[in-house]
N, C-alpha and C positions, 0 to 999 in steps of 0.2 A: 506460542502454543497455548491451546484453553485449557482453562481448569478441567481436571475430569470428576464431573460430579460420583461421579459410581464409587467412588472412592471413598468411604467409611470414615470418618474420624477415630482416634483411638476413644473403646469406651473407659468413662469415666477421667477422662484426661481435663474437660474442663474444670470436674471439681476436682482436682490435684491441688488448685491453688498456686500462688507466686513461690515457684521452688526455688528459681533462679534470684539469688538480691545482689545489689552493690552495695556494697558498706563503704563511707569515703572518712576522714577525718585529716581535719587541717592542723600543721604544729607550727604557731612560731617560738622558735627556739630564743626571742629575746624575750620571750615574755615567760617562758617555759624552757628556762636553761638545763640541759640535761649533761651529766658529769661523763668522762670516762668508765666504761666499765658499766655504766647506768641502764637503766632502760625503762620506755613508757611500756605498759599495758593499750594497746592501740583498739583492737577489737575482741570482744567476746563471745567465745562462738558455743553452740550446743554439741552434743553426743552426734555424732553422724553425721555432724557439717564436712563438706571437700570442700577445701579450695582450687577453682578449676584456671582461678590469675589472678589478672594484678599489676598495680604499679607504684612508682612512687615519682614525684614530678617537683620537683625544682621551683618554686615560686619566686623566692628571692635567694640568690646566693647564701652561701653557709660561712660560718667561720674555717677559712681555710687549714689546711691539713684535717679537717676532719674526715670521719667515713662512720657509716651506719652497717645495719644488717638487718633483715625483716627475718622474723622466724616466728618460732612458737615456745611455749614453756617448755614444752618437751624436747625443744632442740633443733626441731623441723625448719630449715634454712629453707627460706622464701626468695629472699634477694641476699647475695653476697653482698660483699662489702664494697660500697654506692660512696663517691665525695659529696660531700654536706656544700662545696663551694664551687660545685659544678654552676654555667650559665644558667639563670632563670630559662624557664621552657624543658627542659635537659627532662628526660624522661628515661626513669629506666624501669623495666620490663621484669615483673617477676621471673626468674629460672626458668627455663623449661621444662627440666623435670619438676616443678613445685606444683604440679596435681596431684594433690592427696588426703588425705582424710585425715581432718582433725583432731577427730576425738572432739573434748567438751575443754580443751585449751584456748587459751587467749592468744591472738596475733601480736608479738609485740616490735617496738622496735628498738635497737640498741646503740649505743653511742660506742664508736670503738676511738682511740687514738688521743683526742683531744676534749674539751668539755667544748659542748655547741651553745655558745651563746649568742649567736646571730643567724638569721634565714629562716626564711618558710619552706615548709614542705606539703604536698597534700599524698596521702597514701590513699588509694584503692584496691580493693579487695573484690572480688568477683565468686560468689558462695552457692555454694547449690547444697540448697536444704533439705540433704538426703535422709537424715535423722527425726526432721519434723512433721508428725504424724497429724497434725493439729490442724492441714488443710486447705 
C-alpha cells in the first residue's frame, strides 16, 4: 500500500522533542553487594514522568536464594519478586499493570531474602516524558 501524502503530519509534533527515553543501568552485585532489606536508587525520574515498561535481565547468575523487586519510593511495584540466580539471559518483564506515573520519585531496586553478592544484572526502563516541558 503507498503512502498517502494528503495526509497532515500532527502540528508541532516535530518540535515535541525525544519524549520517549530508555534509561538502562548495569549492577554487579560482587562489586556492589547489596544487604537484605537494602535497596539501590536505580533511576531518577522528573514530576510527570510514566513509566510505560521495562525489564531486568540476567547477565551472570546471582547468589542463590536471592530475589529482588523493582518499584518506586513511593511503593509503586515495577517487577515482583525476580531470583537474583536465575540463568544468565533470563529476562523478566516489568508487570503489566506497571504503566504509571511517577511523580518525581526514583526507580529503585530492592534486595529481598538474602544479601547479593554475586551476579550481574542490567535494568531497563522505558520513560515517556510526559512532565518535560523543556522540548
Amino acid at each position: 500500500m503507498a503512502l498517502d501524502t494528503s495526509l497532515a503530519p500532527l502540528s508541532g509534533a516535530p518540535a515535541a522533542g525525544e519524549k520517549l527515553k530508555v534509561y538502562q543501568r548495569r549492577i554487579d552485585f560482587s562489586t556492589h553487594n547489596l544487604a537484605a532489606g537494602a535497596w539501590f536508587g536505580v533511576f531518577s525520574l522528573d514530576a510527570g514522568d510514566v513509566v510505560v515498561g521495562g525489564c531486568v535481565r540476567i547477565i551472570t547468575a546471582g547468589t542463590a536464594t536471592c530475589t529482588f523487586t523493582v518499584g518506586t519510593g513511593s511503593s509503586e511495584q515495577l517487577l515482583g519478586s525476580s531470583a537474583l540466580d536465575a540463568t544468565a539471559a533470563t529476562v523478566y518483564p516489568f508487570d503489566a499493570t506497571a504503566v504509571r506515573h511517577i511523580g518525581d520519585d526514583d526507580i529503585d531496586l530492592e534486595m529481598e531474602v538474602a544479601e547479593a553478592v554475586l551476579g550481574v544484572i542490567e535494568i531497563t526502563a522505558l520513560v515517556l516524558k510526559a512532565g518535560d516541558t523543556s522540548g
